[in-house]
Each structure stands twice: as C-alpha cells, then as structure tokens.
Backbone as a printed PyTorch tensor [residue, N CA C, xyz], in Angstrom:
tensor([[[111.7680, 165.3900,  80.6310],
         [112.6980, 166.2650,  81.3400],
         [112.8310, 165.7950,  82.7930]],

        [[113.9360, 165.9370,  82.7590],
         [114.3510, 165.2850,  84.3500],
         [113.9880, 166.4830,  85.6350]],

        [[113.4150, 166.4490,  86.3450],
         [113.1080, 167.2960,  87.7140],
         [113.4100, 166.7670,  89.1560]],

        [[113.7900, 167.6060,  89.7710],
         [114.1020, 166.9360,  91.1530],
         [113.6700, 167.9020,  91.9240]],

        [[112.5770, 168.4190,  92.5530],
         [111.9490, 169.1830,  93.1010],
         [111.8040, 169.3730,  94.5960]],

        [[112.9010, 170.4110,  95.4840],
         [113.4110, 169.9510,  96.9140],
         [112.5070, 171.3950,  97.2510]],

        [[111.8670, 170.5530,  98.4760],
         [110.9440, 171.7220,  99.2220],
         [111.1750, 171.5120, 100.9350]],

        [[110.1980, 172.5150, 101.6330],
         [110.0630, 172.2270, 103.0200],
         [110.6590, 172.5120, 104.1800]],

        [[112.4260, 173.5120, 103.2320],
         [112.9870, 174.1510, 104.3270],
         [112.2400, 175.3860, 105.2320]],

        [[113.4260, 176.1880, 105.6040],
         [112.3940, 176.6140, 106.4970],
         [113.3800, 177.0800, 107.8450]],

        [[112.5470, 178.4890, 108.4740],
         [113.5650, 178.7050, 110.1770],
         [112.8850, 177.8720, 111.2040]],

        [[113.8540, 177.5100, 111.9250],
         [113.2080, 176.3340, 113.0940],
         [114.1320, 176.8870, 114.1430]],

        [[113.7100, 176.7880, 115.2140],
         [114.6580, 176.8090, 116.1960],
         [115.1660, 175.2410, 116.5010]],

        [[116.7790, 176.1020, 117.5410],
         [117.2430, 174.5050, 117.9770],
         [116.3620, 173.7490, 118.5380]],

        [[116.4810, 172.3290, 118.2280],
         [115.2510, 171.2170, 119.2210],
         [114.3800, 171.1880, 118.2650]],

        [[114.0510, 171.4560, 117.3210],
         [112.6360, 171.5740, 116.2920],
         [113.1190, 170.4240, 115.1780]],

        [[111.8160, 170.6110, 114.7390],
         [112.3350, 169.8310, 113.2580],
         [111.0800, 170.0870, 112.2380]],

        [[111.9940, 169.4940, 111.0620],
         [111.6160, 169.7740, 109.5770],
         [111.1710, 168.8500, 108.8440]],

        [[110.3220, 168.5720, 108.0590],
         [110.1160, 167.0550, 107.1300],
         [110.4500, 167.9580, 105.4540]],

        [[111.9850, 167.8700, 104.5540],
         [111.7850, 168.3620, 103.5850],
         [111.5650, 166.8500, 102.9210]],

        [[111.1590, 167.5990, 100.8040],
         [110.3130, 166.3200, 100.5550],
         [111.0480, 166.6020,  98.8570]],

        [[111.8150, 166.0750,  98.4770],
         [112.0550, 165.4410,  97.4170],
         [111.3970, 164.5210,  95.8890]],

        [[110.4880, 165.9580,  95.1780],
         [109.6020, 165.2010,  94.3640],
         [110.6020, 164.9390,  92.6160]],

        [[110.3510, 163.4250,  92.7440],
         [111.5010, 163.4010,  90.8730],
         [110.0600, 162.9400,  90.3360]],

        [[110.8250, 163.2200,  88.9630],
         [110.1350, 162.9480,  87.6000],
         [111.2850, 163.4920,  86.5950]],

        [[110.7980, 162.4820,  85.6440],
         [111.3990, 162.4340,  84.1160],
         [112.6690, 161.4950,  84.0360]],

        [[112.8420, 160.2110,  84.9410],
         [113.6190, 159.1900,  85.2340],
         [112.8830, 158.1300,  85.7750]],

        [[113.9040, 157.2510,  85.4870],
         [112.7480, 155.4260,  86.4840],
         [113.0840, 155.6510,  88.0510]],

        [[112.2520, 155.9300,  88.4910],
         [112.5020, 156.4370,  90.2000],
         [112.9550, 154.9210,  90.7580]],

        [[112.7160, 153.7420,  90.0600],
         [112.3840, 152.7190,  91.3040],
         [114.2820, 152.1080,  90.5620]],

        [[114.9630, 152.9420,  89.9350],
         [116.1260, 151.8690,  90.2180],
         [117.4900, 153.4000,  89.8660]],

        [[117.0740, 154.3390,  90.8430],
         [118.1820, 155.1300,  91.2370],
         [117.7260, 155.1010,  92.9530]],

        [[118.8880, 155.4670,  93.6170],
         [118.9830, 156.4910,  94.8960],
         [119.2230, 157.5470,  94.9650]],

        [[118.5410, 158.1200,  95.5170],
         [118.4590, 159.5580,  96.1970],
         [119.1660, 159.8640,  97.5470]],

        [[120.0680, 160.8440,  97.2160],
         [120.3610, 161.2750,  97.9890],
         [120.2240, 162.9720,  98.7920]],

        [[120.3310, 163.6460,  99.4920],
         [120.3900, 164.5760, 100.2890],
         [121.5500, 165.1620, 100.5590]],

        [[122.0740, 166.1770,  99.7940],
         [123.3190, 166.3330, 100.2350],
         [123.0070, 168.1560, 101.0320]],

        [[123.7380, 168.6200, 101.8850],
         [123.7060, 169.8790, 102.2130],
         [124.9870, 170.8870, 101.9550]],

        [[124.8660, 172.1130, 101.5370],
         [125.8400, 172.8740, 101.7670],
         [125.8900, 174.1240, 102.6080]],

        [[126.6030, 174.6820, 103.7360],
         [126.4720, 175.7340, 104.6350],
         [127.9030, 176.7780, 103.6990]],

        [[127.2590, 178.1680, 104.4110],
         [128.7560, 178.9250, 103.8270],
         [129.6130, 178.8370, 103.8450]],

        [[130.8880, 178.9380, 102.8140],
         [131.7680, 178.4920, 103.1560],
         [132.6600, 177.6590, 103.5340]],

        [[131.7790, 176.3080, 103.8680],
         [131.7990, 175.1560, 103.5550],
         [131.5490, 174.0120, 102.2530]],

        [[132.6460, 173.0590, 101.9170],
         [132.0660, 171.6840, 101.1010],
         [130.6710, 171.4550, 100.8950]],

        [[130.3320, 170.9510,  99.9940],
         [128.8000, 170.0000, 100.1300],
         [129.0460, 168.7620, 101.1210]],

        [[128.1900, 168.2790, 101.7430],
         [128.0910, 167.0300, 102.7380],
         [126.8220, 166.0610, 102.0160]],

        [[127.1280, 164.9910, 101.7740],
         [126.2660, 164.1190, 101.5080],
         [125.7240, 163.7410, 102.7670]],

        [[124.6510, 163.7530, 102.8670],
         [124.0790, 163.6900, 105.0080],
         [123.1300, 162.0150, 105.0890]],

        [[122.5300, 162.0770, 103.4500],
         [121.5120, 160.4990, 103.4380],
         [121.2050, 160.0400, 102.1430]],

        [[121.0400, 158.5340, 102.6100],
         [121.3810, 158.0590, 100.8460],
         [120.4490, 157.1170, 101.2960]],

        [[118.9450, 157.0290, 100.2770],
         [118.0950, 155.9870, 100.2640],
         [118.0410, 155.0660,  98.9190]],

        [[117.8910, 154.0320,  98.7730],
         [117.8360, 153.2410,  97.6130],
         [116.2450, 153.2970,  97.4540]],

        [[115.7990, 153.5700,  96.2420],
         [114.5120, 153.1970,  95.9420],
         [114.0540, 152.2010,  95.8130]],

        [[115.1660, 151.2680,  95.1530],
         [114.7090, 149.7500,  94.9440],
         [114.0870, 148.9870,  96.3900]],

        [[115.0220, 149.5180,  97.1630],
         [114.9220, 148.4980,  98.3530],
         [114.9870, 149.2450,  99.8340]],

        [[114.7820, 150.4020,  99.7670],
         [115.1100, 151.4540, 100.9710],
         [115.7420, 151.1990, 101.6140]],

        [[117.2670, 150.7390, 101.1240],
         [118.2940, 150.8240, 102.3030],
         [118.7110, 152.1540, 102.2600]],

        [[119.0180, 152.5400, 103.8030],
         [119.4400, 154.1460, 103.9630],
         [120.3870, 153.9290, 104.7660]],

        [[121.6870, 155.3170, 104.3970],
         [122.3300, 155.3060, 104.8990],
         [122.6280, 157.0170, 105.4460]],

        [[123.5090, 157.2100, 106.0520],
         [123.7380, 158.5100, 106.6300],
         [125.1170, 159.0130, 106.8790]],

        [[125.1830, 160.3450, 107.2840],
         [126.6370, 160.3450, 107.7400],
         [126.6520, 160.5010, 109.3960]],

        [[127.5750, 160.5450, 109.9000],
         [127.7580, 160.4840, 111.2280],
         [126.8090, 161.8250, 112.1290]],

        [[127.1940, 163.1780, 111.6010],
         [126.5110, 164.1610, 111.8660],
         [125.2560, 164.1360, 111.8360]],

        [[124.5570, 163.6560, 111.2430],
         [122.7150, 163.4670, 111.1850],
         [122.6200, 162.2170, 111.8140]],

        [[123.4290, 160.8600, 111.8420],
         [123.0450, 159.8110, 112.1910],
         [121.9890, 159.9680, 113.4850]],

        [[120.6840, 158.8830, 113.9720],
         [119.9100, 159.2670, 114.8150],
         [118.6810, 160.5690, 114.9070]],

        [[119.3230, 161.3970, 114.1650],
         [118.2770, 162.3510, 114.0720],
         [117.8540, 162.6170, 112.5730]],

        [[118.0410, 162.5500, 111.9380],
         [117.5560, 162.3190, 110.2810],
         [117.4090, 161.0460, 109.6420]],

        [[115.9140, 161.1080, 109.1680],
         [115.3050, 159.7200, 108.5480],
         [115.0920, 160.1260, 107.2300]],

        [[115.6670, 159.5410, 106.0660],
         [114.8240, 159.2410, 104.8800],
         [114.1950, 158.1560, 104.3930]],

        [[112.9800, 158.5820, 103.9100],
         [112.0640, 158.0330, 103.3640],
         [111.6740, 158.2840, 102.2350]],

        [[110.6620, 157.0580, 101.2890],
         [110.5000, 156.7470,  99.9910],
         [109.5670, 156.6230,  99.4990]],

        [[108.4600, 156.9170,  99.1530],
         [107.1910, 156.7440,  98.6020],
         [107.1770, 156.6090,  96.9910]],

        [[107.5300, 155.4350,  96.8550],
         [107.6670, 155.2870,  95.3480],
         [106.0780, 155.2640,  94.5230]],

        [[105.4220, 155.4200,  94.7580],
         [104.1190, 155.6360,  94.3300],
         [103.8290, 156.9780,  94.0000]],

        [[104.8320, 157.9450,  94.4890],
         [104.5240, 159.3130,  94.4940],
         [105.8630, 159.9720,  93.7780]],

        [[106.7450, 158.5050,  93.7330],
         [108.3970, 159.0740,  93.5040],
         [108.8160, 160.3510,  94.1120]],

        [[108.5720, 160.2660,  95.5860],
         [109.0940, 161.1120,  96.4040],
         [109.6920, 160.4810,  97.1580]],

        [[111.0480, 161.6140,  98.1200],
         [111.8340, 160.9750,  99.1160],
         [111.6740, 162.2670,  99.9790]],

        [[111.3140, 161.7230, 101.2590],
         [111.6010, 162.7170, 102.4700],
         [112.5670, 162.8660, 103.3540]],

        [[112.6920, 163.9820, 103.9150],
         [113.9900, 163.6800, 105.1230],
         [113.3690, 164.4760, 105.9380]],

        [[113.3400, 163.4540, 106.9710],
         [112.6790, 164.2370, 108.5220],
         [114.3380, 164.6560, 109.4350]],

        [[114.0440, 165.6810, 109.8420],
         [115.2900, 166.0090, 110.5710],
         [114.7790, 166.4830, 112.3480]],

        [[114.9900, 166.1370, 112.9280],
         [114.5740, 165.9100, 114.3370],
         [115.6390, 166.6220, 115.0620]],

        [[115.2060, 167.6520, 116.1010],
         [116.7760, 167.4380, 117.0990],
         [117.4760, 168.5570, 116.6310]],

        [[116.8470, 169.1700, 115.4280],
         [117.7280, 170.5190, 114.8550],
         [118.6660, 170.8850, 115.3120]],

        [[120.0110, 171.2640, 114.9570],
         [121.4380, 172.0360, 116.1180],
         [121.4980, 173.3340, 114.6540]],

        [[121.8270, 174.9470, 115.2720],
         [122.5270, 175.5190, 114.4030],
         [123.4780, 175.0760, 113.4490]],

        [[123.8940, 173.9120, 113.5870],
         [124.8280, 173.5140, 112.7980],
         [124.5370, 172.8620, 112.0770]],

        [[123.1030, 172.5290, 111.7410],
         [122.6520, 172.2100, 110.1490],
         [121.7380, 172.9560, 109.3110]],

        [[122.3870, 174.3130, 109.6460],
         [121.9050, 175.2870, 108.6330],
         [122.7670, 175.1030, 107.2880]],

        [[121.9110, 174.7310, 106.2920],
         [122.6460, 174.7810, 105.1400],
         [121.4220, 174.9980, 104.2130]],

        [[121.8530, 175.2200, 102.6980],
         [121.0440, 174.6740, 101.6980],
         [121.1110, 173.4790, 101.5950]],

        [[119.7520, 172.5760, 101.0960],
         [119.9030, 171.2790, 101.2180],
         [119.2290, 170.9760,  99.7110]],

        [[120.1590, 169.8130,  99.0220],
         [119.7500, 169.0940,  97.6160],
         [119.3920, 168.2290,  97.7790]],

        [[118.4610, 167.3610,  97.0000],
         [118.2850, 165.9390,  96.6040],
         [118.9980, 165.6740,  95.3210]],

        [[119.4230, 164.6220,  95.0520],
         [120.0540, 164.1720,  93.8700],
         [120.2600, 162.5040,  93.1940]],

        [[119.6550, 163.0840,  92.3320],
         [119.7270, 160.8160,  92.1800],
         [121.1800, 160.1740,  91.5040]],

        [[121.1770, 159.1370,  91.9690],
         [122.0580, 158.3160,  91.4290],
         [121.6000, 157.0450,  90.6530]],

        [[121.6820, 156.3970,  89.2480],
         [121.0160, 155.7060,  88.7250],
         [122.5190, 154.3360,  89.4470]],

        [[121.8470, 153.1450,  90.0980],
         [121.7110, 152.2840,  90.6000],
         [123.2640, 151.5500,  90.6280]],

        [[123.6800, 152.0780,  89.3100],
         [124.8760, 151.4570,  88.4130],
         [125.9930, 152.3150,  88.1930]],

        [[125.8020, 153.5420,  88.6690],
         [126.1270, 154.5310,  88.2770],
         [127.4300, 155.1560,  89.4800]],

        [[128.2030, 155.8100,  89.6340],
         [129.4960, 155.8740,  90.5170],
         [129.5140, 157.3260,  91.1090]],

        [[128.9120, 158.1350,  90.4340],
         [128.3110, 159.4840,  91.1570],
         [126.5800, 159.8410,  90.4570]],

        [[126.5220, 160.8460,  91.3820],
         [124.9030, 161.3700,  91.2860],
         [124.8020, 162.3170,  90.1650]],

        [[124.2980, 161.7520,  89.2470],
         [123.7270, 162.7210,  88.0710],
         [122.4020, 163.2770,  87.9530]],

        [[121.6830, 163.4960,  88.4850],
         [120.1340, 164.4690,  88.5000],
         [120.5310, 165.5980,  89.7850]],

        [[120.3580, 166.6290,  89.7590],
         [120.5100, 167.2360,  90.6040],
         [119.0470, 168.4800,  90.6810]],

        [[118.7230, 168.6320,  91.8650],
         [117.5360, 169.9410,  92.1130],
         [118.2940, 171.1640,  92.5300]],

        [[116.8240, 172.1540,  92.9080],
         [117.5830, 173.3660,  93.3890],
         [117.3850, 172.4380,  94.3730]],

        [[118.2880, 173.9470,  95.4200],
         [118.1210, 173.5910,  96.6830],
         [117.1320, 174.3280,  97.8670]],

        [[116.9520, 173.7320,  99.0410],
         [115.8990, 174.4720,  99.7290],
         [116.5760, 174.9730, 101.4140]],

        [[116.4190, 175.5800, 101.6790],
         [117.3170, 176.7330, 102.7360],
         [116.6350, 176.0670, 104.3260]],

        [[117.4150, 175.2190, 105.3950],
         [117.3170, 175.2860, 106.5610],
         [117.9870, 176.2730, 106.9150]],

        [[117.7990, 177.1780, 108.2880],
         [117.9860, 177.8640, 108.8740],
         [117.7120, 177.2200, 110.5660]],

        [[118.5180, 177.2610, 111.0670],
         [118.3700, 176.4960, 112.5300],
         [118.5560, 177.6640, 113.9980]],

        [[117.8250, 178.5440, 114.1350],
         [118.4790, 179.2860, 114.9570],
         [118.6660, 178.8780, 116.5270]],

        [[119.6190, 179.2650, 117.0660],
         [120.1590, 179.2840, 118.6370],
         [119.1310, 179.2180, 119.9520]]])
C-alpha cells in the first residue's frame, strides 16, 4: 500500500520557521520525485518544491524561492521541507506527492498538514 505521510505543520509566527517531513512507503522511493504542493482558502493548489530522489535536484517556485529547502533522506525514504522566513502568506495546508520519474503528473498523494503563519 502506497503511503505518503505529511507531518510537522504547525502555528509559527512571522520570521519563524518549520521543518515539515514527508515519510513514503509502498513505492521505489529512489526513482520518483516528491513534491510539496500547498493549498490556502480559497485559493488553487501551488506546487512550492520539487526534489528528485534519484539525484536531488530541487526546484521551487518563485514565492518560497530562498526561504524553503527540500531535502531527501533516501535511507529513511523521507523528504523534508524547511521553511525559514515564514510570511502570513504561507498559511496553507501543505501535501507531499510523488511523481514516478517517467511519469507527466504526480500520482501518490498524502493528507495534508496545516501551516498557520500568524502576523
């Protein structure tokens, strides 16, 4: 069974930060990417970071760029995202979701886990 297990949110104030942690199982971790996508109310989902397991290239979107790192511990088939620098404006629920390597969208999906960023 496939699991994607997103933890670590959490209230922070602005300027703070968060390390959430992305545990899979029941897939070959070492040849999908993971990604991080967030959704706030009322708003789209945002894909915010995209790590390759094979080879940890990461990428981001403009809004997190600089202040959000993901990371890969393939030994543990976990992916983290440190978020640094907190702004109210990345309060969202936040997913992990894999993409198998070959593949053109993300098919594994978790729950999600609740930042809260207050003012």
């Amino acid at each position: 069974e496939v699991q994607l297990q997103a933890s670590g949110g959490g209230l922070v104030r602005a300027g703070g930060s968060l390390r959430l942690s992305c545990a899979a199982s029941g897939f070959t971790f070492d040849d999908h990417s993971i990604g991080w996508f967030r959704q706030a109310p009322g708003m789209e989902r945002e894909l915010v970071s995209c790590i390759s397991s094979s080879d940890g290239r990461t990428s981001y979107s403009d809004s997190v760029k600089g202040r959000f790192t993901s990371s890969s511990d393939n030994a543990k088939t976990t992916v983290y995202l440190q978020m640094n620098n907190l702004k109210p404006e990345d309060t969202a629920v936040y997913y992990c979701a894999a993409q198998w390597l070959g593949a053109s969208r993300y098919g594994y999906w978790g729950q999600g886990t609740l930042v809260t960023v207050s003012s």
